[in-house]
C-alpha positions in Angstrom: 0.0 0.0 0.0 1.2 3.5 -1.0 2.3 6.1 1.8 -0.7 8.3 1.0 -3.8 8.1 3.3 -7.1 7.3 1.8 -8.1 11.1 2.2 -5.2 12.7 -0.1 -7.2 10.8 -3.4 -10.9 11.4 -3.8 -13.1 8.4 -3.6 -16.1 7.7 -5.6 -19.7 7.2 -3.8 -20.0 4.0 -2.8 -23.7 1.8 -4.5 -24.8 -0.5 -1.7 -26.8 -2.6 -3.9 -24.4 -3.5 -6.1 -23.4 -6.6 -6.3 -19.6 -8.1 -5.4 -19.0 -11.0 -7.7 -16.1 -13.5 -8.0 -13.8 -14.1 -10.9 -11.6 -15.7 -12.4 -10.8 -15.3 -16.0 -10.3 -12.1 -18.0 -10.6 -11.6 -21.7 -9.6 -8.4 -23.5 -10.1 -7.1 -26.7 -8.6 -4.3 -28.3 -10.1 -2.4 -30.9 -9.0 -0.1 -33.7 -10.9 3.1 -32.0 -8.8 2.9 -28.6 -10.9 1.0 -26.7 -10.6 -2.7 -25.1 -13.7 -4.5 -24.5 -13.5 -6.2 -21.0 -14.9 -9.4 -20.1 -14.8 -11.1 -16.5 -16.3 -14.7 -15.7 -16.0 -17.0 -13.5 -14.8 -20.9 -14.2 -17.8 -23.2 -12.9 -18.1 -26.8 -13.3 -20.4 -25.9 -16.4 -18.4 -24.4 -18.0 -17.3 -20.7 -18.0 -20.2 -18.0 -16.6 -19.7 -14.3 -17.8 -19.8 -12.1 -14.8 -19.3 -8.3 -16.1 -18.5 -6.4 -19.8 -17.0 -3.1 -20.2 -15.3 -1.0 -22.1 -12.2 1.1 -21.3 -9.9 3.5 -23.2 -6.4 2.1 -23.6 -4.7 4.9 -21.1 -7.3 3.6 -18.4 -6.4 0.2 -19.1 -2.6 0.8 -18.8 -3.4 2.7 -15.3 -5.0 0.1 -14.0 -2.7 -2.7 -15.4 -0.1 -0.6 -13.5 -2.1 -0.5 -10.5 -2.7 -4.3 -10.8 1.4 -5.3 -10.9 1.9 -3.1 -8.4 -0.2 -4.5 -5.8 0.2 -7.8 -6.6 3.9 -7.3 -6.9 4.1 -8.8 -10.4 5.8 -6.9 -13.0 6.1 -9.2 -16.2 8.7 -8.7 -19.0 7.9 -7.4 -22.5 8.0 -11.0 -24.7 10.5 -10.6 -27.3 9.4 -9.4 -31.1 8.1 -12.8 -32.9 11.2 -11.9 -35.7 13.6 -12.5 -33.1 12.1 -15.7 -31.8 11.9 -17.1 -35.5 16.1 -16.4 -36.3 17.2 -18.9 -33.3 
């Protein structure tokens, strides 16, 4: 967690009847306008169930990718170019 308290960044009003769902699988898809198209679901014995949609501009994304590694304390490498993987 950062140094900053929880007052120094504004929060937005919280919805009490929205739901808090689990899940377990994301799927992104970028398109050519800027946006990625979000999906969530969770993995059931059925089969997969699609919990939530959205859509996000790519600098949101990237923010909150960002804000993902850093809390998990992941910060993956960039895979090399598929040229260079096809010379060796």
């Amino acid at each position: 967690m950062s140094d900053k308290k929880i007052g120094d960044t504004p929060q937005p009003p919280i919805k009490e009847d929205l739901p808090t769902v689990f899940v377990d699988n994301l799927m992104i898809s970028t398109r050519s306008d800027g946006l990625n198209y979000l999906r969530f679901s969770t993995a059931l014995p059925e089969g997969l169930k699609e919990e939530a949609r959205m859509m996000i501009p790519m600098e949101n994304l990237k923010r909150m990718i960002d804000i993902l590694c850093q809390q998990c304390d992941h910060f993956p490498t960039k895979p090399k170019a598929k040229a260079e993987n096809l010379k060796k």
